[in-house]
C-alpha angles and dihedrals in degrees: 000000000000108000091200132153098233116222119177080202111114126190110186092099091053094037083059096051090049087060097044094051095049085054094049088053088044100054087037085062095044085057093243133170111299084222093074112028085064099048084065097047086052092051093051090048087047097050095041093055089043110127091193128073099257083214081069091048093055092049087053097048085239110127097103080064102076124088122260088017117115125183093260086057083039092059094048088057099044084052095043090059100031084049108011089233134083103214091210085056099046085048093052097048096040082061106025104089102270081220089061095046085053090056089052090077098050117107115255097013107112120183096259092060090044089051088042097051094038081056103051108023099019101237112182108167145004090280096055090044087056092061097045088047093058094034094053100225089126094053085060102056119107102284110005115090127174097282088055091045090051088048084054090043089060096041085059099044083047083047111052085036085061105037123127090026122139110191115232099255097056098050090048100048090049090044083050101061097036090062085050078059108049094036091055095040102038116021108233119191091218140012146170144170101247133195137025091354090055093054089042105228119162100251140028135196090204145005110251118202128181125193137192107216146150086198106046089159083065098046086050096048089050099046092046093052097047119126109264094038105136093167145023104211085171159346125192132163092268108015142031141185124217134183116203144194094281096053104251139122128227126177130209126204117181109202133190105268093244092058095048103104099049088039086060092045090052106047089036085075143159101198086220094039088058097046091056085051100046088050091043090054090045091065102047079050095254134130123219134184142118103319098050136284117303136197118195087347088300103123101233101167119046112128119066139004091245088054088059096038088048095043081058096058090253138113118241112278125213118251088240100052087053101112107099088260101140088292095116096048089047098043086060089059095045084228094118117137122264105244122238118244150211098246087055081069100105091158151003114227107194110044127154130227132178094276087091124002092332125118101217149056117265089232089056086041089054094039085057095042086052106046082050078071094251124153095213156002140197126217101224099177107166119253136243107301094062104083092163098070099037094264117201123251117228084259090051093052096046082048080051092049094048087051093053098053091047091053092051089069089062104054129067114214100006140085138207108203126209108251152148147179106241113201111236104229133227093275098038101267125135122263092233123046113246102257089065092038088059094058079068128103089189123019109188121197130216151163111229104158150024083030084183098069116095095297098173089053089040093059092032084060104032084056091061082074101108088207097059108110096174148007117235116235103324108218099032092224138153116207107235089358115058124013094222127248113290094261122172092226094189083058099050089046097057097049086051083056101047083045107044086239124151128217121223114241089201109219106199113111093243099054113018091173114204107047123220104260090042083051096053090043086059089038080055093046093045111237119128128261118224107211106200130156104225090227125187100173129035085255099065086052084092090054074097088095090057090052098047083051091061089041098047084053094053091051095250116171132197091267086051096067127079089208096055089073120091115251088256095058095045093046092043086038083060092046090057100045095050092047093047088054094042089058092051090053095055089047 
């Protein structure tokens, strides 16, 4: 039995593009032909905006097929995912300055400055970059200048802050598909992903893996020779570290099948989770750690989670709740929330097409949505401001709206509503008049420039708008990317309550905005959460699952979620609350 945590997300296209575009920037810094440089960043571009599995193409001996991709690029795939490695790209990196390669991956810091500052001030590594940083010898260089080097300076604070961590996405993806491994190639009798990804959290440090097995040498052989592997930390009798490609680490312990369950709670964690186990166990006179629950040395829990839990006077408490937040008072009193699901999604309600920056139609969006066993969808593209990403003039969105309705009258059971993000404007207007604005079922609000400029106002104004549903992905920010705006988020929550606004929990890996514990503070206050996905293309559409992770670690329940709701009561929710505000007005 495979105890996973299934993701229909897939990042081999976009592990590949990360390779191609390092070795763009390397070969950028080494001065090297233009030509060149800039293939690879077309390939990347071109992976990264793939809306296949590259894995599908292979099989289908495609891959010359996609633009931007030439055979010599096609090659370096087709050896990526027959090998896990790109040989151009092991040659570069075992010769390029490791402390270069490291400054690749700061904020800010783009190849050129990094050529320009190895050149003339021989920096070599981070440390080096930090002294010219305070000196100010950076700031003096052709084309810098202090504001640049602040910018830099704050790339590098977001950096280290941020280094050694694997989205989400990314660990499980790669834990996925090593269980498919092992479970296929040494018959486990059981087997999990453990740690920080079971209990969903944004980031990890490391991929955990636990395995039930008679023959742990062969689990170990098996997990040390699989494709990927870079490097063998280390391999023991029971458990083993590896490093891949990709530059993570992911750790395998093979325990006795007896003490399977305990051994899954343990290494589950949290650190803080256990120690609140281990006290409250101490106390019933009971010992507890990775081989079961013991009175007096006799063994007297083994064989699930719940038996522990329950040996321990508790109910069972969901991976993601395990964080000593309050779980274990409120599992003794059996009073702990009930999650929220997958299967409570009935809709997503900001979704892209290519209308704007999508890349698909709204009728295969909606087919997608709708064979996810949603009810409904809302077309969300961006207005006019944001000319980055193809925003709709206020002619464009009348021709969408005209498309939509005609589409409803195709489907049975589903809806496509009228939507769209509105980018919240310097001083805090709408994008879109009113009168357009009112055409709409969801309207979707969102900061998506100048971040510095009063963010917390900008969102506080723009949510006087009667006809605002949602804001869009409240802090702006990118994990291990971009720190978000400097938004006063209480703020923010009790203007959504006093509004009847809801704010996004965004569901896509990079972002996941809200966080979990802001998204506990507005489940406290009351005010719904909005889980979309922020697709632009019919795959995202399963970053859902992100998003519920997220969801599931800040408490959320079914009530406390706007797309829970069917379609009716959003759409009759919205009529209330504008005619409510209308009345106020002509008072």
């Amino acid at each position: 039995m495979v105890k996973g945590l299934k993701s229909a997300f897939t990042m081999k296209n976009q592990e590949i593009a990360d390779i191609f575009s390092t070795i763009a920037d390397i070969l950028e810094i080494q001065n090297e032909n233009q030509f060149k440089v800039n293939a690879y960043r077309k390939a990347a571009r071109a992976l990264t905006d793939l809306n296949v599995d590259i894995e599908q193409l292979q099989q289908q001996d495609q891959l010359s097929s996609i633009p931007g991709v030439g055979k010599a690029i096609a090659k370096k795939i087709d050896q990526y995912l027959n090998t896990g490695k790109i040989q151009k790209y092991e040659e570069l990196i075992s010769e390029f300055p490791k402390g270069l390669l490291e400054l690749l991956k700061i904020q800010n810091l783009g190849p050129k400055t990094i050529a320009l500052a190895a050149k003339k001030l021989n920096v070599q590594n981070l440390d080096d970059l930090l002294v010219v940083i305070e000196n100010g010898s950076l700031s003096k260089l052709p084309g810098m200048g202090e504001k640049k080097v602040q910018k830099i300076k704050a790339g590098v604070d977001y950096y280290l802050s941020s280094r050694g961590n694997i989205l989400i996405s990314q660990a499980l993806t790669v834990a996925e598909e090593i269980v498919r491994h092992l479970a296929e190639t040494s018959n486990p009798e059981d087997i999990s992903i453990a740690g920080s990804i079971r209990r969903m959290k944004e980031t990890v440090h490391d991929i955990d893996i636990l395995v039930a097995s008679k023959q742990p040498k062969s689990c170990i052989k098996n997990f040390v020779d699989f494709k990927g592997v870079r490097e063998v930390i280390a391999a023991g009798e029971t458990k083993a570290s590896i490093r891949r490609t990709d530059g993570s680490q992911v750790d395998l312990r093979v325990v006795s099948p007896e003490n399977f369950a305990a051994a899954l709670l343990y290494f589950t964690g949290s650190k803080a989770h256990n120690v609140k186990l281990r006290s409250l166990a101490k106390n019933k006179s009971l010992k507890i750690n990775e081989y079961g629950v013991f009175k007096n040395d006799r063994k007297i829990a083994t064989d699930s989670e719940e038996d522990i839990y329950r040996k321990l006077g508790l109910s069972w408490i969901a991976p993601e709740l395990r964080e000593d937040r309050g779980e274990v008072e409120l599992a003794e009193e059996n009073r702990l929330p009930v999650l929220i699901n997958r299967e409570d999604i009935l809709g997503d309600l900001h979704v892209h097409s290519n209308y704007s920056d999508g890349h698909h139609s709204i009728e295969s969006m909606a087919e997608s949505a709708a064979a996810m066993g949603y009810q409904y969808i809302a077309i969300c593209d961006h207005s006019k401001s944001a000319n980055y990403a193809n925003g709709l003039s206020a002619e464009k969105l009348e021709q969408q709206i005209k498309e939509i309705d005609s589409l409803n009258q195709r489907f049975d059971n589903f809806k496509i509503l009228k939507g769209a993000e509105v980018d919240i404007l310097p001083d805090g207007a709408l994008d879109f008049p009113d009168n357009l604005l009112q055409q709409l079922d969801i309207i979707v609000a969102s900061i998506h420039s100048a971040f510095n400029q009063n963010p917390t106002e900008r969102i506080l104004t723009a949510m006087n708008n009667s006809y605002v549903d949602i804001i869009g992905h409240p802090t702006g920010r990118l994990i291990n990317q971009r720190q978000g705006y400097d938004v006063d988020l209480a703020k923010v929550v009790e203007k959504a309550q006093q509004k009847g606004i809801a704010l996004e929990l965004n569901a896509h890996p990079l972002r996941l905005d809200l966080n979990d514990v802001d998204a506990k503070m507005a489940k406290d206050s009351g005010i719904k959460i909005a889980i979309n996905t922020d697709a632009h293309a019919t795959k995202d559409l399963n970053f859902i699952e992100f998003g519920i992770g997220v969801a599931r670690r800040a408490w959320l329940e079914k009530n406390d979620v706007l797309n829970c709701q069917t379609c009716q009561k959003i759409l009759n929710n919205k009529r209330k609350k504008q005619d409510t505000q209308n009345e106020m007005l002509e008072k």
